[in-house]
C-alpha positions in Angstrom: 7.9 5.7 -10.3 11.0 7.7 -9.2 12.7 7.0 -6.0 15.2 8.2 -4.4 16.9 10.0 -0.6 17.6 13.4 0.4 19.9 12.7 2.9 18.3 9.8 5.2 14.8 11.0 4.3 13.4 8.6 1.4 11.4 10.3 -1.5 8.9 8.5 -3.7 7.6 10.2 -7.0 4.4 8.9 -8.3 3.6 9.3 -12.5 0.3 11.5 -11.2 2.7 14.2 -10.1 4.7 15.0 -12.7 1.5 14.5 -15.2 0.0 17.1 -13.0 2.7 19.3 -13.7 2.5 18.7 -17.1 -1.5 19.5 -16.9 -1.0 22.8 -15.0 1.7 24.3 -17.6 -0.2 23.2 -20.8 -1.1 26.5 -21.9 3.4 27.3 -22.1 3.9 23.5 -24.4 4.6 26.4 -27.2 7.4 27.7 -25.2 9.8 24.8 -24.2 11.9 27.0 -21.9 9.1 28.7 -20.0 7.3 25.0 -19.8 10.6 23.2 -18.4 11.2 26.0 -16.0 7.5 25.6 -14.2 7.6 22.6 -13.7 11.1 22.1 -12.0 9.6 24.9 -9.8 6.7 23.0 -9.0 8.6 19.8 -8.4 11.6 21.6 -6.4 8.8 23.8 -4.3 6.5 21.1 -3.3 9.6 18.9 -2.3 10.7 21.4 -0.1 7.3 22.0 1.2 7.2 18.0 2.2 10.5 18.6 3.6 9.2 21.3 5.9 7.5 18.8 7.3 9.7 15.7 7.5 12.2 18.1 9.2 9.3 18.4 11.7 8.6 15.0 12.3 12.6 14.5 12.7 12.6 17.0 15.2 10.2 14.7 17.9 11.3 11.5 16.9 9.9 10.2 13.9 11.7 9.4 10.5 9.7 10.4 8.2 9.2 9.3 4.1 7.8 11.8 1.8 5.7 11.0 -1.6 4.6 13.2 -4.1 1.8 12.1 -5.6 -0.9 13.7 -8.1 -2.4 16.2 -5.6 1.1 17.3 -4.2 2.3 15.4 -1.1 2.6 13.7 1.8 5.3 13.4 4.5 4.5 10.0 6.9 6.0 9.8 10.1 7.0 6.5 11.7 4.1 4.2 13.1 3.4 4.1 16.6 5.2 6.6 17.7 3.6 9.4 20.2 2.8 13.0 18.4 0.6 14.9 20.5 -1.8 17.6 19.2 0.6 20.0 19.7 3.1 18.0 17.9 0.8 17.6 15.1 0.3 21.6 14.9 4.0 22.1 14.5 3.9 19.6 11.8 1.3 20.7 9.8 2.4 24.6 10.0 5.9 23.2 9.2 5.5 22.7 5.0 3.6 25.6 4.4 6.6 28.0 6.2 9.1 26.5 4.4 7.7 27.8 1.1 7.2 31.3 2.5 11.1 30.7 3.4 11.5 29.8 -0.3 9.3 32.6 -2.2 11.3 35.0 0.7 14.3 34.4 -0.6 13.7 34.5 -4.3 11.6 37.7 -3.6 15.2 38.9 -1.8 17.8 37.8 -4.4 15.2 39.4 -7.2 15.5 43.0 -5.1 19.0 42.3 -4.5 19.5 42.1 -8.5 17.7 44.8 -9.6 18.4 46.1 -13.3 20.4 43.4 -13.6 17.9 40.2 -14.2 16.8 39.1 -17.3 13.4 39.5 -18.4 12.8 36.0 -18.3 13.5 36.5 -14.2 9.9 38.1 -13.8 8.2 34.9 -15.1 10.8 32.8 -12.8 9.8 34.7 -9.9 6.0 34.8 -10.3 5.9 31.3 -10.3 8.1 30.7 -7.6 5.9 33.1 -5.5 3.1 31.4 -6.7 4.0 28.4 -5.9 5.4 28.8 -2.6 3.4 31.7 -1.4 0.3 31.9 -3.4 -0.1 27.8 -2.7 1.0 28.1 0.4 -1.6 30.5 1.6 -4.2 28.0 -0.1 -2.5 25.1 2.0 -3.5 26.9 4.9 -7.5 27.6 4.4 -9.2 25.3 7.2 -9.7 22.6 4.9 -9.2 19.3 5.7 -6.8 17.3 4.7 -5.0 20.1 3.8 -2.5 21.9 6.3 -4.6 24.3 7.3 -7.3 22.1 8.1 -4.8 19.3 10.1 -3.7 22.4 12.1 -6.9 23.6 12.7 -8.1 20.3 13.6 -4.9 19.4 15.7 -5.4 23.5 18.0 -9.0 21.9 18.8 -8.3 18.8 19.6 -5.6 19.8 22.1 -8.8 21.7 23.9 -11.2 19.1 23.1 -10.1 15.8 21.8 -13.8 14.9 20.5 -15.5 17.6 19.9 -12.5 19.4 18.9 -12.2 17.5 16.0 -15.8 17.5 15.0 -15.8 20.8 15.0 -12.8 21.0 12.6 -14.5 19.2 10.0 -17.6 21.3 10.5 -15.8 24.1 9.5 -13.5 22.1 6.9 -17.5 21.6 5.6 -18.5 25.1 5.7 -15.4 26.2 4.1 -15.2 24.1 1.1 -18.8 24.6 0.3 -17.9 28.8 0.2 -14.7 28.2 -1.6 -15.9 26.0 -4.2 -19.0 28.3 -4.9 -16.1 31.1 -5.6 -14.2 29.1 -8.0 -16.7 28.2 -10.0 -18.3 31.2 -10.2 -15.0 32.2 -10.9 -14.3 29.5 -13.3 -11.1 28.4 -10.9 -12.0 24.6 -11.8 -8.7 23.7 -10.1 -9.5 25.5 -6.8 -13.4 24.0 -7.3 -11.9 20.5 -7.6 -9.6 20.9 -4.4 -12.8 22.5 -2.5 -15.1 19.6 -3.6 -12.5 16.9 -2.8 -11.7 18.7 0.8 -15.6 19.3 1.5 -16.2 15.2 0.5 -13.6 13.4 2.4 -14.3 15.9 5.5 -18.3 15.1 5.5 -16.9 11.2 5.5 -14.7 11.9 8.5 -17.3 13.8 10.4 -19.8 11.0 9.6 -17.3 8.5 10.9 -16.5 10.5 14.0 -20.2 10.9 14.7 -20.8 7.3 14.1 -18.1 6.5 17.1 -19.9 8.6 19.1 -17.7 9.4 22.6 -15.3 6.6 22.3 -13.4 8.2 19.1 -11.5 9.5 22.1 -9.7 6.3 21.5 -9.2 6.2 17.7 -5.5 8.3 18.0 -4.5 5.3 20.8 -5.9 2.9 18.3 -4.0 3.9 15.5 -0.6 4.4 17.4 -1.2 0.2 18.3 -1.7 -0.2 14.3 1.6 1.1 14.3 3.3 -0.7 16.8 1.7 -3.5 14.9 3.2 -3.1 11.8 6.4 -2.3 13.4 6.1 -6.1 14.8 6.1 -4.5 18.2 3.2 -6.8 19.4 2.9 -6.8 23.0 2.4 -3.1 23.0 0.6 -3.1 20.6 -2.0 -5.5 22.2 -1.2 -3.9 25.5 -2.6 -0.4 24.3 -5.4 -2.4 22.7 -6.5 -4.2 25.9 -6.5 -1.0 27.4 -9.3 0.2 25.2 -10.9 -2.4 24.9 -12.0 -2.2 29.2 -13.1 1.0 28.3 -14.9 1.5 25.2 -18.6 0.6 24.6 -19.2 2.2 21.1 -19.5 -1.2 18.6 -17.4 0.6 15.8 -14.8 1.0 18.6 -15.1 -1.8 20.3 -14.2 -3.5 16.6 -11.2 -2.1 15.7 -10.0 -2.8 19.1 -10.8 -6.8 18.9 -9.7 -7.0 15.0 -6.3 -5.1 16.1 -6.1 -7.8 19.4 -6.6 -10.3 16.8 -3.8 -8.9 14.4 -1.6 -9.1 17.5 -2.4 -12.9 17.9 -2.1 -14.0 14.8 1.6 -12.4 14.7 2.4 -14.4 17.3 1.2 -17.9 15.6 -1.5 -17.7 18.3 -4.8 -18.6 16.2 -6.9 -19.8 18.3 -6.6 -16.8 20.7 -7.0 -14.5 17.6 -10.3 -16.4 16.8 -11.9 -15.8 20.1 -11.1 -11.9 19.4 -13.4 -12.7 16.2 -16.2 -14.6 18.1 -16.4 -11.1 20.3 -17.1 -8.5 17.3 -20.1 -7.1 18.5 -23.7 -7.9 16.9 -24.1 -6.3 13.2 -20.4 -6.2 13.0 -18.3 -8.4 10.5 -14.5 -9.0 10.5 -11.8 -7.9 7.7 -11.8 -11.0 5.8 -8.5 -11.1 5.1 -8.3 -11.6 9.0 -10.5 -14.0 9.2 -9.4 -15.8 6.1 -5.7 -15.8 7.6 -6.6 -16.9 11.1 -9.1 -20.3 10.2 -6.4 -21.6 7.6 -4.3 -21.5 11.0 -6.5 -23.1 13.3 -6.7 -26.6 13.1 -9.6 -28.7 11.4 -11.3 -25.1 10.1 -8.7 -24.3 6.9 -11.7 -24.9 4.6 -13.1 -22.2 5.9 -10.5 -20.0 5.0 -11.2 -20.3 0.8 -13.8 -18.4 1.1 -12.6 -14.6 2.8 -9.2 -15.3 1.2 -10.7 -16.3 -2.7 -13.0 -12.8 -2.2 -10.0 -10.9 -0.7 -7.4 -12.0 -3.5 -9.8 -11.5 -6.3 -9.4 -7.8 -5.3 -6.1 -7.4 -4.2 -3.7 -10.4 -6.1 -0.9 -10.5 -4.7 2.1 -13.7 -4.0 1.5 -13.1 -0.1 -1.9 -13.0 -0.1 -2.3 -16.2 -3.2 0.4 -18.4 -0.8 -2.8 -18.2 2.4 -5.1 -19.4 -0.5 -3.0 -21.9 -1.9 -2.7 -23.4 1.6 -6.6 -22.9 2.1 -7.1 -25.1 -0.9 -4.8 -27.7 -0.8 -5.1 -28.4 3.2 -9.3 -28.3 2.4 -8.8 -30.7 -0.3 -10.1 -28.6 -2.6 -7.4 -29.4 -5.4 -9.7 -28.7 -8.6 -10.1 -25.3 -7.2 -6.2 -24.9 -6.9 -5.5 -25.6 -10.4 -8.2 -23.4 -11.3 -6.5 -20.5 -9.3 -3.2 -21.1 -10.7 -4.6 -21.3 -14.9 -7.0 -19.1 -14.4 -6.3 -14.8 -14.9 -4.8 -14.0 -11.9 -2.7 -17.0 -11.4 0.1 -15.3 -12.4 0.2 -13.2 -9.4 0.5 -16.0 -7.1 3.9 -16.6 -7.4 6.5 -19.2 -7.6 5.9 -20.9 -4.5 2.4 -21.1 -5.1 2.2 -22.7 -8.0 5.2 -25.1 -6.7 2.6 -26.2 -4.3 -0.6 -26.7 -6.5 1.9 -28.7 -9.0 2.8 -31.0 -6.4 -0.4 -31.4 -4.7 -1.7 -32.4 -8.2 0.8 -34.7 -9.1 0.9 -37.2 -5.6 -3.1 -36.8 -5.7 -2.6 -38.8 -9.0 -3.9 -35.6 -11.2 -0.8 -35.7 -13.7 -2.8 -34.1 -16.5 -3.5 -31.3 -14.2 -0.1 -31.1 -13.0 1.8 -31.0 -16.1 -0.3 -27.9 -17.2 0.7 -26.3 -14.1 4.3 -27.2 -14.1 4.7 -25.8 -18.3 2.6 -22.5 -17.0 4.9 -22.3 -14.3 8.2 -22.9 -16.3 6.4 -20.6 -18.6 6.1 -17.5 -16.1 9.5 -18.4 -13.8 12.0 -20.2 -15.5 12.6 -22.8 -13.0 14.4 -25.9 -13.9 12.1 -28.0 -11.0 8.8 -27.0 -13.1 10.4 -28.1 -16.2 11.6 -31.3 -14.8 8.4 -31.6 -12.9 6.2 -31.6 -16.1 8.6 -34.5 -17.3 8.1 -36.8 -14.5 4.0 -36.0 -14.6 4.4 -37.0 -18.7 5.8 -40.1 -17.9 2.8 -40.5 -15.9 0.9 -40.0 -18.7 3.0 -42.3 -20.7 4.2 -39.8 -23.2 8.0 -40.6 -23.3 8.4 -38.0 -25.9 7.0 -35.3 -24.5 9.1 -36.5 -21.0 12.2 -36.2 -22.6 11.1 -32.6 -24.4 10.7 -30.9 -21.0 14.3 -32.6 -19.9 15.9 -31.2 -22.1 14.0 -27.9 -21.0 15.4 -28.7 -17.9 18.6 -29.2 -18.7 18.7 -26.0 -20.5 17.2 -23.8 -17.2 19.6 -25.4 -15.1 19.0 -28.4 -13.4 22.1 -30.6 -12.5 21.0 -33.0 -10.1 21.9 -36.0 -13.0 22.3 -38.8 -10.5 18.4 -38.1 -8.8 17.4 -38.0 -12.3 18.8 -41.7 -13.0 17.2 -43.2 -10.1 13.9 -41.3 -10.0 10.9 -43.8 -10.4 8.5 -41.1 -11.6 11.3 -41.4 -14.7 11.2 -45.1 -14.9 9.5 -44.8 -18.7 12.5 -42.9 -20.0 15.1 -44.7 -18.1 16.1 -46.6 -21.0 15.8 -44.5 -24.1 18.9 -43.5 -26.1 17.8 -40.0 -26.1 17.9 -39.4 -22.3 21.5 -41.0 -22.8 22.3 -38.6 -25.7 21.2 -35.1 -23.3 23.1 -37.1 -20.5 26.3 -37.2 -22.5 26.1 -34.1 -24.2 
């Protein structure tokens, strides 16, 4: 992954783009020149066409990231702040115009040159044009999520919040079922692909929207609080979702509001409060468990109830955040075979340090030094850390293996560790107090 800033604007470049690239200009692999030169047009012309549109979210008060990614782009603009339908318009009209900007100008310096250019110049501006003009006029089809379909969507919705949008992805439908007929017919598979994909994730947004019934009035307030949420701005956040919340009676709606209320809670270290969001979901309705997970660890005299969301949620999703919640799950619910299981198991590894500092020292005061001294050599294993090495040595003198003991402090030793005078009074040490070989690695 590539990353990097054009001026304060940060750029991220997925693999998938430049293997698209690299997919698109197969056929010229037999002409290195011709292949390097399309696709440092596609790469250059798609940047600029993202930047059309960060330079539009600039412009009312975002600041906006841009990632390129196997289908082109996106530009994101900050969460939670306002952009009105009109806003959104501009935005969305924004990437496509700065191509036509682009294939204007090369179209211009090519007049300009006349006689002069090179031969190779007629390939260099076909593909600019292509890309910036001949994509670009693609870009703007009423196809949603492309630009043409967000625009569309965003002119109707400043009539009609509702139905305007409804009726956008009605004709998003309509128009990707026509274009993809053409292309295959055609044998444009990748026009057919775009079509299909446009014409798929529009009949799931129309479903959605008809599924929330009137209230998706309230989804664009809802997901400006998500955005105040993750920008730790809270009390707006719950403020805009109270607000909703008195209003709307659709159960999809009325969901999203309490889960977001309960977000908000949680931030604030208030569990209980974000539980009684959860005993509110309406009937039929079940929480993200993730949420759920991370609010009973916090509420006092429920964490066992936590193992269960949080086990399901990091078997999909590993990650150190998400495996330090189950770590406390399972050590506060006592469930200690099932924490050293986590940590040996496949994804231990993504639990992190702290993690399995945790499970290694639950084991070892519960008495389970067996346990604990495999955890402490997996974790020296994966991090390094001179506290797992000299961890496994005081849980094998536990075990009465002096030898092994004095293996892993020298281990110890070797990662780091300096803290000689705790070493020489630790009890959990007492079996190797005495032996001339902890007095030769202490000397040398």
């Amino acid at each position: 992954m590539l990353r990097f800033r054009l001026g304060s604007i940060p750029v991220q470049v997925h693999a998938s783009f430049l293997l698209m690239g690299v997919m698109l200009g197969f056929r010229d692999l037999n002409d290195p020149l011709r292949f390097l030169s399309w696709n440092l047009i596609v790469f250059a012309s798609i940047l600029v066409h993202e930047l059309g549109h960060a330079v539009a979210f600039r412009r009312f008060g975002h600041t906006p990231r841009i990632e390129l990614y196997a289908l082109g782009g996106l530009t994101y603009g900050t969460p939670g702040t306002d952009t009105t339908p009109g806003r959104e318009l501009i935005i969305a009209l924004a990437g496509p115009l700065a191509g036509f900007v682009v294939g204007g100008l090369a179209w211009a310096l090519y007049t300009a040159a006349g006689a002069s250019v090179p031969p190779f110049g007629d390939q260099l501006l076909r593909d600019i044009l292509w890309v910036n003009v001949g994509w670009g006029l693609l870009n703007l089809l009423p196809l949603y999520p492309l630009d043409g379909g967000q625009a569309l969507s965003a002119g109707l919705r400043a009539l009609a919040p509702v139905r305007g949008e409804r009726a956008a992805l009605m004709i998003s439908i309509a128009v990707a079922i026509g274009a993809a007929w053409v292309a295959i017919s055609a044998r444009w598979l990748w026009p057919g692909f775009i079509a299909g994909w446009s014409g798929v994730i529009s009949f799931q947004n129309l479903q959605r929207a008809l599924e929330r019934g009137d209230d998706g009035v309230h989804d664009p307030i809802i997901s400006k609080a998500y955005g105040l949420l993750r920008a730790g701005r809270l009390a707006e956040a719950r403020s805009a979702g109270e607000a909703v919340l008195a209003q709307a009676l659709n159960p999809l709606v009325r969901k999203d509001v309490l889960q977001l209320l309960a977000w908000t809670y949680l931030g604030e270290e208030r569990a209980p409060e974000a539980w009684r969001m959860l005993e509110q979901l309406p009937a039929g309705q079940t929480s993200d468990p993730e949420l759920r997970g991370k609010i009973l660890l916090r509420v006092p005299g429920r964490e066992k109830e936590a193992i269960q969301p949080l086990s399901h949620v990091f078997g999909l999703s590993p990650n150190a955040a998400l495996g330090s919640d189950l770590t406390a799950a399972l050590i506060h619910g006592e469930d200690l075979e099932g924490a050293a299981a986590l940590v040996l198991g496949p994804t231990g590894g993504k639990l992190g340090d702290d993690s399995h500092a945790e499970i290694e020292r639950a084991l070892f005061f519960a008495g389970k030094h067996a346990q604990s001294l495999e955890v402490s050599a997996l974790r020296f294993e994966r991090y390094k850390q001179s506290s797992a090495a000299y961890n496994a040595a005081c849980a094998a003198c536990r075990l009465n293996q002096p030898e092994v003991a004095l293996q892993w402090i020298e281990r110890a030793f070797s990662a780091g560790y300096t803290d000689v005078e705790h070493l020489k009074k630790d009890e959990d040490l007492a079996l190797i107090h005495g032996n001339p070989k902890l007095a030769g690695l202490l000397n040398r």
